[in-house]
KOLMIPA-338502 format. One record per atom (N, C-alpha, C): residue in one letter; x, y, z. Coordinates in steps of 0.001 Angstrom, whole numbers, padded with zeros to 6 digits, always signed. Each point is the difference from the previous one (the first is absolute). Last residue first. Layout:
AXYZ
...
***
This chain:
X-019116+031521-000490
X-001058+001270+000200
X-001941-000813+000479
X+004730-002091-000092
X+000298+000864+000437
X-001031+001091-000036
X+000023-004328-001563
X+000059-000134+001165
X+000479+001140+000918
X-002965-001568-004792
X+000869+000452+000394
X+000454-000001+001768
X-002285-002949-003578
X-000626+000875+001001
X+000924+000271+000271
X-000954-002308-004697
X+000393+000180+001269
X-000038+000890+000480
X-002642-003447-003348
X+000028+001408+000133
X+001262-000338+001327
X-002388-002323-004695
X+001188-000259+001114
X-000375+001634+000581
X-002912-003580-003601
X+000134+000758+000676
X+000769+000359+001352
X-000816-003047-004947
X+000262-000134+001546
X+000111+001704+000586
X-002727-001746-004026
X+000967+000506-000115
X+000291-000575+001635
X-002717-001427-004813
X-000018+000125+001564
X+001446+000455+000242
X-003155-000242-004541
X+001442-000127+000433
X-000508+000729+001922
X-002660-000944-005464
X-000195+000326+001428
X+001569-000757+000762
X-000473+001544-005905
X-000254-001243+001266
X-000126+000496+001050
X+000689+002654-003530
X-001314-000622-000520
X-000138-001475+001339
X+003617+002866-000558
X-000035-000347-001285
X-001410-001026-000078
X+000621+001687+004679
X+001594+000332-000894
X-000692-000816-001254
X-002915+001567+004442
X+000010-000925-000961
X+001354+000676-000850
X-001692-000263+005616
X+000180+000964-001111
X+000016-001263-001648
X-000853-000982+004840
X-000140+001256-000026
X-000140+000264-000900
X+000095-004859+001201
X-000617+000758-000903
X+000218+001433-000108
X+001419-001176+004838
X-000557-001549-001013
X-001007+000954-001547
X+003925+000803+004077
X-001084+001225-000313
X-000580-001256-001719
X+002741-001032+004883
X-000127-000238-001265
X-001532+000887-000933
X+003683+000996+004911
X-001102-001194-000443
X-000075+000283-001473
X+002879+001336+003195
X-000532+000838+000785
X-001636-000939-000543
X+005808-000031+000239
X-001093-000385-000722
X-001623-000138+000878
X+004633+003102+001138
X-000921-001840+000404
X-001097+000718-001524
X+005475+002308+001310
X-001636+000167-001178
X-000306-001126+000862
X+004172+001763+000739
X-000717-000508+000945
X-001265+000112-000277
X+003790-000611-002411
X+000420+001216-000200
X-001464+000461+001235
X+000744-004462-002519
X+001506+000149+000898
X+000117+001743+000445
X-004092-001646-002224
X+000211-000880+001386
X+000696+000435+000774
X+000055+001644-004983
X-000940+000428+001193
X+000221-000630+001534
X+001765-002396-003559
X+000814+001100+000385
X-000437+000868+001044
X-002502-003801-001395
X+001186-000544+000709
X+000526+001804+000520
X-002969-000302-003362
X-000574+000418+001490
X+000567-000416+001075
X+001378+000063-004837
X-000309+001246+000486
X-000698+000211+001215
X+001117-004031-001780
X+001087+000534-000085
X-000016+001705+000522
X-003763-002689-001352
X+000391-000683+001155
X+001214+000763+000786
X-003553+000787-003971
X+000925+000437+000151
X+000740-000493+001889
X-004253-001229-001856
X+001218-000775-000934
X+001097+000426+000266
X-004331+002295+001241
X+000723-001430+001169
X+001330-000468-000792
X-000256+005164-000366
X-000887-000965-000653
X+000053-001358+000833
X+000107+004547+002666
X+000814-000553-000834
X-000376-001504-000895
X-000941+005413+003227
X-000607-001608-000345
X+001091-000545-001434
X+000645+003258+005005
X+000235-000492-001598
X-000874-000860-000319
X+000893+004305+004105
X-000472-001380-000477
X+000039+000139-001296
X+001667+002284+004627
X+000337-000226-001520
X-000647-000984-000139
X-000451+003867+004529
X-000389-001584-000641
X+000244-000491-001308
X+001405+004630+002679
X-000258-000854+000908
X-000362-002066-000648
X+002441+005691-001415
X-000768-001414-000160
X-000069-000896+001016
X+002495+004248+000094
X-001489-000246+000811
X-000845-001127-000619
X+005543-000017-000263
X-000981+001285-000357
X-000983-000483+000824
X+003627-003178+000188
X+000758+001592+000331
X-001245+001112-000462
X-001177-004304-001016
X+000085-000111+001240
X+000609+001652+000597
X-000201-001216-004354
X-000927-000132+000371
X-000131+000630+001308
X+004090-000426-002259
X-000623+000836-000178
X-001826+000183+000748
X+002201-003696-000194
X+000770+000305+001184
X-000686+001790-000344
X-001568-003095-002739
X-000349-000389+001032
X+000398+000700+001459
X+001220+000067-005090
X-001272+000431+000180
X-000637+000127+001854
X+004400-001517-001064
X+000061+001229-000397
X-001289+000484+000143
X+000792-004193-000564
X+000643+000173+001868
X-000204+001256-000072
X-001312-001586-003956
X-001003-000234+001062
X+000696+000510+000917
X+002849-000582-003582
X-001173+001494-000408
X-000954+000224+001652
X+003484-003265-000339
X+000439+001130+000161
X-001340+001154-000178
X-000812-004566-000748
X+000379+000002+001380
X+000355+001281-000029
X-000524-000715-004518
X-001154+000014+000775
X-000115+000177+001430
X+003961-000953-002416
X-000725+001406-000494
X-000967-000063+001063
X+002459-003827-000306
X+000068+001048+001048
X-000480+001004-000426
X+000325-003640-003335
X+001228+000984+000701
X+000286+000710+001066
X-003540-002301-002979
X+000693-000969+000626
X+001183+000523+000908
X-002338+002476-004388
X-000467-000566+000769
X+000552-001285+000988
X+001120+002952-003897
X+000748+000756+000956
X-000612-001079+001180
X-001636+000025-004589
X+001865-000696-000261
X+000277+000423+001360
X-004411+002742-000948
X+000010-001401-000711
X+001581-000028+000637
X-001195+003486+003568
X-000044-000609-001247
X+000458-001106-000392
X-003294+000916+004112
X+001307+000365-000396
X+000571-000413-001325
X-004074+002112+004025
X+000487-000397-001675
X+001441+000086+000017
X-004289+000905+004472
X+001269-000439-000680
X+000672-000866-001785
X-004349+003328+003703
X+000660-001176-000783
X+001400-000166-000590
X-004471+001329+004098
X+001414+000090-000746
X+000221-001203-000877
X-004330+003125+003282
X+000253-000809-000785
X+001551+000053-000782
X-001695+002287+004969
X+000331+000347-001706
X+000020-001576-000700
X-001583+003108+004551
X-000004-001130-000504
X+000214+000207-001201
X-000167+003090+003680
X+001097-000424+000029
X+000136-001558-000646
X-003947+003216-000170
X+001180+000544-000072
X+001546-000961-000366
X-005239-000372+001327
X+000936-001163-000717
X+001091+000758-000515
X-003169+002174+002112
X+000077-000814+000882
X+001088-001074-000444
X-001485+004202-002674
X+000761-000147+000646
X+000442-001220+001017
X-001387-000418-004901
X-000935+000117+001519
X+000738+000661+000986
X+000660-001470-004745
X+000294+001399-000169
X-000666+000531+001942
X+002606-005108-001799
X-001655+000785+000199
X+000352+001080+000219
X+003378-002998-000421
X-001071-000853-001020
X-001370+000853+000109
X+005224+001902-001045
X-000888-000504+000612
X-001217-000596-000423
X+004936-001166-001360
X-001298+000952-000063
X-000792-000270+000681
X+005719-001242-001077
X-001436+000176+000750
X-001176+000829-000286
X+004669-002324-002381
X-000523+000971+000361
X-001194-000611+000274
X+005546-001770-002726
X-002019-000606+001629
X-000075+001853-000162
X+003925-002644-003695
X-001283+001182+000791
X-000982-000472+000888
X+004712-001149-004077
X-001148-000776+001072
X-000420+001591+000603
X+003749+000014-002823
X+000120-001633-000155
X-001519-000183+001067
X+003036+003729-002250
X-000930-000196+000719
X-000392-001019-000271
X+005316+001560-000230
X-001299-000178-000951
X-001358-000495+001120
X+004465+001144+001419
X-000209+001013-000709
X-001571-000079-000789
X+002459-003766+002591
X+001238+000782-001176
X-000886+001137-001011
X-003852-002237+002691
X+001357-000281-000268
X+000665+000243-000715
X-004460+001534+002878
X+000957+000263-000784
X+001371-001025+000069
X-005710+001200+001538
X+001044-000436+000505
X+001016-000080-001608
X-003991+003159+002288
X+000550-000444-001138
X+001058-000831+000369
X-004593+002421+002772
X+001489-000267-000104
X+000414-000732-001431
X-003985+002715+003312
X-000064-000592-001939
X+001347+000214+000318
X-002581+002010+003387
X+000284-001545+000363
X-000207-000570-001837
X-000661+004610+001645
X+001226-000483+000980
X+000432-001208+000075
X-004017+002060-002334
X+001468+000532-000392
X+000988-000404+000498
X-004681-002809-001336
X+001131+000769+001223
X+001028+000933-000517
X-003333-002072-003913
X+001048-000119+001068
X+000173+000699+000907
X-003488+000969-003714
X-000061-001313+001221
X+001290+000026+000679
X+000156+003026-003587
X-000878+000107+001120
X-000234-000730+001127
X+003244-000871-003492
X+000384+001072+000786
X-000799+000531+001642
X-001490-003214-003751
X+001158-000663+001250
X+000182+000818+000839
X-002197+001806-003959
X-000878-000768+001190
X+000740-001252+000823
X+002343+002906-003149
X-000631+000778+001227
X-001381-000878+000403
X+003175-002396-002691
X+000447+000778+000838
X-000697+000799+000854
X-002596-003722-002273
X+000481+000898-000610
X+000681+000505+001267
X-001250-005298-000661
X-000794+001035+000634
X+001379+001707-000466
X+000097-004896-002212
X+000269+000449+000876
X-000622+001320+000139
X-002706-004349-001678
X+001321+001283-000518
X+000504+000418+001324
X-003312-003396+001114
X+000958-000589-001550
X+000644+000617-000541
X-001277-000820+005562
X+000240+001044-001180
X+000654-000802-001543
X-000590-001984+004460
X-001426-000170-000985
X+000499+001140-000826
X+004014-002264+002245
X-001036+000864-000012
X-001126-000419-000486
X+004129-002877+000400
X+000419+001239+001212
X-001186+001100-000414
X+001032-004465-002252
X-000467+000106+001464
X+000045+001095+000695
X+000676-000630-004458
X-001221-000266-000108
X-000298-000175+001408
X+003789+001817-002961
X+000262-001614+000849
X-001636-000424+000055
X+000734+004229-001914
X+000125-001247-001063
X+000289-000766+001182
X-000629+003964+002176
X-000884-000211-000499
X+000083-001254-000692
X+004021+001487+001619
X-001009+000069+001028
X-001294-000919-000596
X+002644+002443-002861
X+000753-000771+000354
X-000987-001260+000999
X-001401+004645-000368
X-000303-001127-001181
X+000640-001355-000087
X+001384+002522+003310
X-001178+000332+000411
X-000301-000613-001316
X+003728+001232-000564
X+000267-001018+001224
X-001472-000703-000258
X+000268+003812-001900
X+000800-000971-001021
X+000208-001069+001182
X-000872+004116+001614
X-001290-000709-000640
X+000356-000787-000763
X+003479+001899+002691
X-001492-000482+000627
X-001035-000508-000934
X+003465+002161-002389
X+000449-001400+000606
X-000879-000368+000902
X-001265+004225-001794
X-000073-001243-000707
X+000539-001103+000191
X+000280+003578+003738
X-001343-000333-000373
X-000039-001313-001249
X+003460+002832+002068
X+000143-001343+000051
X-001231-000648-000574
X+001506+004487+000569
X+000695-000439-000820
X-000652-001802-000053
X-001331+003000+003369
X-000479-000069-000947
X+000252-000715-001766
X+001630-002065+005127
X-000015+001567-000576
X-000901+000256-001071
X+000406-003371+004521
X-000628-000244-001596
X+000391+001610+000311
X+002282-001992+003505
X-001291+000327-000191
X-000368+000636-001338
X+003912-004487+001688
X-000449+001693+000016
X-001571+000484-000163
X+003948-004465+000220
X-001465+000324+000166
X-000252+001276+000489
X+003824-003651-002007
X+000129+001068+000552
X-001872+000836+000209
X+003923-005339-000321
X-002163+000939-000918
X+000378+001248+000796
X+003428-003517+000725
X+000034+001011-001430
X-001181+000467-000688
X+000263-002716+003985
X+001384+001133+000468
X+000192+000795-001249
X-004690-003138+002309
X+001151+000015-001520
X+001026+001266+000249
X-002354-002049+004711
X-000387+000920-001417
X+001118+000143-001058
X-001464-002676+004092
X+000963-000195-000712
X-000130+000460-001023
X-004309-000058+002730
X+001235+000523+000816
X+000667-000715-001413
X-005244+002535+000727
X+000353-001470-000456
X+002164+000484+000117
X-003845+001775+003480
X+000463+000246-001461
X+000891-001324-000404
X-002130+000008+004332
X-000561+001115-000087
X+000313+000457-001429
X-001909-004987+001686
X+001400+001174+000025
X-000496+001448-000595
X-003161-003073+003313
X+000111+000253-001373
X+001437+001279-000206
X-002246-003695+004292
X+000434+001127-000262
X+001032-000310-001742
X-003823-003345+000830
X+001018+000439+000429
X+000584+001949-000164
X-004617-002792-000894
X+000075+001090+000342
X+001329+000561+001021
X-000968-004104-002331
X+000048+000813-000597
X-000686+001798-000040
X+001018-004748+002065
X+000839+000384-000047
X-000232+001683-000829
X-002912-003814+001519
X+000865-000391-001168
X+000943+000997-000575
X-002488+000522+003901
X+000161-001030-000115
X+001150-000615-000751
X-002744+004296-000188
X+001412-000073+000870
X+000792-001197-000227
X-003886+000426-002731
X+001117+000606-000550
X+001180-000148+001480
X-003895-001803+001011
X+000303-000670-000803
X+001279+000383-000398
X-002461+002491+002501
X+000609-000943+001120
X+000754-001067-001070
X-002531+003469-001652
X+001238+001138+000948
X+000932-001510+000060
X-004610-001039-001154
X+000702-000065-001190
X+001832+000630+000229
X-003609-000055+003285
X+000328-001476-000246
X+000939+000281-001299
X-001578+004118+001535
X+001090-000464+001251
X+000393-001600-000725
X-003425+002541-002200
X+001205+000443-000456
X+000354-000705+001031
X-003661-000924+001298
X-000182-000087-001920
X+001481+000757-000398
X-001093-000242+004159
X+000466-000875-000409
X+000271-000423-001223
X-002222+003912+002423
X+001456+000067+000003
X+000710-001634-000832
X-004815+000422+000494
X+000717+000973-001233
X+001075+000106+000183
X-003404-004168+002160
X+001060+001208+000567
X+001306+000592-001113
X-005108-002057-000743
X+001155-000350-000162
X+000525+001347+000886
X-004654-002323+001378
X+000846+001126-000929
X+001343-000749+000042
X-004966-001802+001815
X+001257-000277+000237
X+001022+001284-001159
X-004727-000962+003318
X+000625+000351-001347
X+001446+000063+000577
X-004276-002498+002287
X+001315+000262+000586
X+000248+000350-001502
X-004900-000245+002540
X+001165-000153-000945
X+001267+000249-000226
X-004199+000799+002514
X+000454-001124+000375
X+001309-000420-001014
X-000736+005132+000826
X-000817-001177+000030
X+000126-000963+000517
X+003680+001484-001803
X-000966+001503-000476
X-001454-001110+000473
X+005957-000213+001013
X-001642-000238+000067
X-000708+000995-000338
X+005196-001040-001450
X-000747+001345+000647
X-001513-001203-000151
X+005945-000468-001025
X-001324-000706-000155
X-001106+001106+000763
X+004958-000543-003565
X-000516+000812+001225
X-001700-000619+000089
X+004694-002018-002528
X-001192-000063+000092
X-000325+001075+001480
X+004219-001409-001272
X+000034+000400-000908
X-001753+000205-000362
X+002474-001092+004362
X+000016+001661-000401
X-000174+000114-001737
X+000496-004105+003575
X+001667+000409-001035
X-000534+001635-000387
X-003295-002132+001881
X+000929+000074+000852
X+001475+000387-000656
X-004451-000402-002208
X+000237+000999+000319
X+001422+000158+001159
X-000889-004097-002490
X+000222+001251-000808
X+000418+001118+000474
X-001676-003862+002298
X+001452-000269-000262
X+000641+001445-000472
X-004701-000348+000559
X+000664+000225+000692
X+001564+000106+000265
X-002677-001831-003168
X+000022+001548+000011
X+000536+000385+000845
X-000384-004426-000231
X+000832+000313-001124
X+000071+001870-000059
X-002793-002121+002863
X+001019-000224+000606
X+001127+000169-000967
X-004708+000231-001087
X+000262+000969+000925
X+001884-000282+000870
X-002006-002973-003574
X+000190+001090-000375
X+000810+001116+000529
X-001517-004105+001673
X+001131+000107-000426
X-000008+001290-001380
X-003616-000703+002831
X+000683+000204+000592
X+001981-000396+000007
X-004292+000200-002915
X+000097+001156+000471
X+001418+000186+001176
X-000165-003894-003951
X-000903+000084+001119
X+000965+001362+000590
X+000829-000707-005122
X+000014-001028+000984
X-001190+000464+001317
X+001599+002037-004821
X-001144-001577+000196
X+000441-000471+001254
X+001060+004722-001377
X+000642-001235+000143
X-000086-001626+000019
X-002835+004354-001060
X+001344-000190-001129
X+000479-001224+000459
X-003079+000776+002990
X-000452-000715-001365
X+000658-000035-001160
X+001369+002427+004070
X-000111-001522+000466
X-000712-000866-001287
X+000598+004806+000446
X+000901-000764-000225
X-000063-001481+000045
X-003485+002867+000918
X+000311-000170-001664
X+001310-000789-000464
X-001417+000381+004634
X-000267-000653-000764
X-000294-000147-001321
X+002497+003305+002212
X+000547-001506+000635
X-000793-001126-000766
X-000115+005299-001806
X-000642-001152+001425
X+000718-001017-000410
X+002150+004372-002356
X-000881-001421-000126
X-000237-000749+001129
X+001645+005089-002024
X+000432-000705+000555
X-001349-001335-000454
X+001194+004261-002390
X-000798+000259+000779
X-000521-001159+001634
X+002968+000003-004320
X-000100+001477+000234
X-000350-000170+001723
X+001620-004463-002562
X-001179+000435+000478
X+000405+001488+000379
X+003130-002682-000905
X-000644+000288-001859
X-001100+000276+000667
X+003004-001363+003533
X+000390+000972-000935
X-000795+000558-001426
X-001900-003968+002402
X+000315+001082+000755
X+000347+001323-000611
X+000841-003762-001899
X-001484+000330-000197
X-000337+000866+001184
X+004410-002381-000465
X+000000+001035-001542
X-001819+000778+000133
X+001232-002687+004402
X+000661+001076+000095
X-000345+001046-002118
X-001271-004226+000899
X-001199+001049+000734
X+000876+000706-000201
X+002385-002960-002090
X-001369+000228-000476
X-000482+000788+000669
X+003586-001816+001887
X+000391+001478-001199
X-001569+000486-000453
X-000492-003127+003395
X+000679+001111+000426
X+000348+000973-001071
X-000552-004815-000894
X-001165+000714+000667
X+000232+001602+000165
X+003530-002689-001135
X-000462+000515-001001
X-001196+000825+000507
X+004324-000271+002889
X-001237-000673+000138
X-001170+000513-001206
X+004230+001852+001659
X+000203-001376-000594
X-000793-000842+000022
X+000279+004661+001399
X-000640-000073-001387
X+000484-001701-000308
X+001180+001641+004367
X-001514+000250+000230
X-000512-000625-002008
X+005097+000186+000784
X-001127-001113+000438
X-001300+000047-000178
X+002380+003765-000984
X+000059-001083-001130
X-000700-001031+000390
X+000427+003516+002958
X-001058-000130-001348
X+000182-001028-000599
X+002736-000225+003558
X-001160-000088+000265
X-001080+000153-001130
X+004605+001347-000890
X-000237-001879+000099
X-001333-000202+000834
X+001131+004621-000536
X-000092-000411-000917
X+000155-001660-000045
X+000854+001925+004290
X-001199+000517-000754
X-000082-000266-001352
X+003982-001217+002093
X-001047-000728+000102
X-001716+000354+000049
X+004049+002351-002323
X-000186-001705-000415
X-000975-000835+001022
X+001335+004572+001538
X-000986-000030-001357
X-000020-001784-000723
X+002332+000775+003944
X-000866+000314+000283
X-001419+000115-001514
X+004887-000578-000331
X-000569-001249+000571
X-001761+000098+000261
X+003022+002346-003580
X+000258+000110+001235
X-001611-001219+000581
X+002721-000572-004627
X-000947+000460+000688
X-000650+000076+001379
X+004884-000047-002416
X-000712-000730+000575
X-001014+000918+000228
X+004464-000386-003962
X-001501+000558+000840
X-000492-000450+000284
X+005314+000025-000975
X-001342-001100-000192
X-001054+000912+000671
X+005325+001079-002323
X-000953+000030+001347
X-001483-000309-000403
X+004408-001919-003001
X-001132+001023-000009
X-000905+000253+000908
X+005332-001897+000523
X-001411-000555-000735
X-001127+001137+000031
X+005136+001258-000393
X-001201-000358+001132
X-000765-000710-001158
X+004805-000089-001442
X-001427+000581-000550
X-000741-000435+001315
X+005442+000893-000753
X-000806-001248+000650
X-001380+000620-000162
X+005125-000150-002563
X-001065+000902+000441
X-001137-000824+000601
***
């Protein structure tokens, strides 16, 4: 059998050499400095305020700004004899855009996680199922990475919070072995199509594909309704749980530092959301 090698991504040419111009323009410490004091100014900064951050002479100042505004990460305006200098606001997201492209990580994202276990079976939660859901869900709870909850939360306040259309059960040889469901995160209409999700699978069952099966399920369901955005937060420790996310087209979105406290300690979480591509 003969394996392609794995098709390679090139950053189209045109954007690599707009983004190798910033970088240059910033390979000059001088330059980051006005450029971080710029940005931290609201209301912009004369040339010669700059020029005393910089300790040098006005007219290597003025040529370091200049550098700036030519790449577009500095906008300049006379008021007078004075030249203010602003940050250009598209940049304040575009430099950070240019980083993630860069390093790849605003590749096209799979759409569900693929080689799904052939003996998990994944359905939509019956009523019957409720105490094996919550026996997971405590289950869940004793690892110490998968909540801030220290009991498990009561049937009809699951009942309430969940989606109706999006609480699945995954099943082997009959027995419930795992669960994802969605909720929403705001009663707003504008955020309609945003739900917070989670996934549990049971103690002795973990390592199996459960989890890949529950998600491809949360996800494809997703996409087939009017959800538009899933997001998770997940403990940092839990590494294993944001790998999976990854494979199902979640980005890590950033680190929610201190949120919450579990047994009296402060715990940071990672925060994943994905964007659907059909709604």
């Amino acid at each position: 059998m003969t394996i392609e090698p794995p098709l390679l991504q090139v950053l189209p040419t045109a954007e690599a050499a707009t983004y190798a111009s910033w970088f240059a323009c910033l390979a000059e410490p001088a330059r980051v400095k006005l450029l971080h004091t710029v940005a931290t100014s609201p209301g912009g900064v004369t040339v010669g305020a700059l020029t005393e951050i910089l300790g040098t002479s006005q007219s290597t100042t003025s040529h370091h700004v200049r550098k700036l505004a030519d790449v577009g990460f500095v906008r300049l305006r006379k008021e007078g004899t004075a030249t203010i200098v602003t940050v250009n606001q598209a940049c304040c997201a575009g430099l950070p855009h240019a980083a993630d492209a860069v390093m790849g990580l605003l590749a096209p994202r799979p759409c569900c996680p693929e080689d799904l276990p052939g003996d998990v079976t994944v359905r939509a939660l019956q009523p019957e199922d409720w105490s094996d859901v919550r026996r997971i869900y405590a289950e869940g709870i004793a690892t110490g990475l998968a909540t801030f909850e220290t009991s498990v939360p009561s049937r009809s306040t699951l009942d309430a919070k969940w989606l109706p259309g999006h609480r699945w059960v995954a099943e082997i040889d009959g027995r419930v072995v795992g669960w994802t469901a969605a909720a929403p995160v705001s009663s707003r209409d504008c955020y309609a199509g945003v739900a917070e999700t989670s996934i549990y699978v049971a103690d002795g069952h973990r390592g199996r594909g459960i989890g890949k099966a529950l998600l491809h399920r949360q996800v494809t369901a997703a996409d087939a309704d009017t959800l538009w955005t899933l997001q998770t937060s997940i403990f940092t420790d839990n590494r294993a749980s944001v790998a999976l996310h990854h494979t199902a087209g979640y980005r890590t979105v950033g680190i929610r530092e201190r949120i919450a406290q579990r047994d009296g300690v402060w715990h940071d979480t990672i925060l994943l959301e994905r964007r659907s591509t059909t709604n």
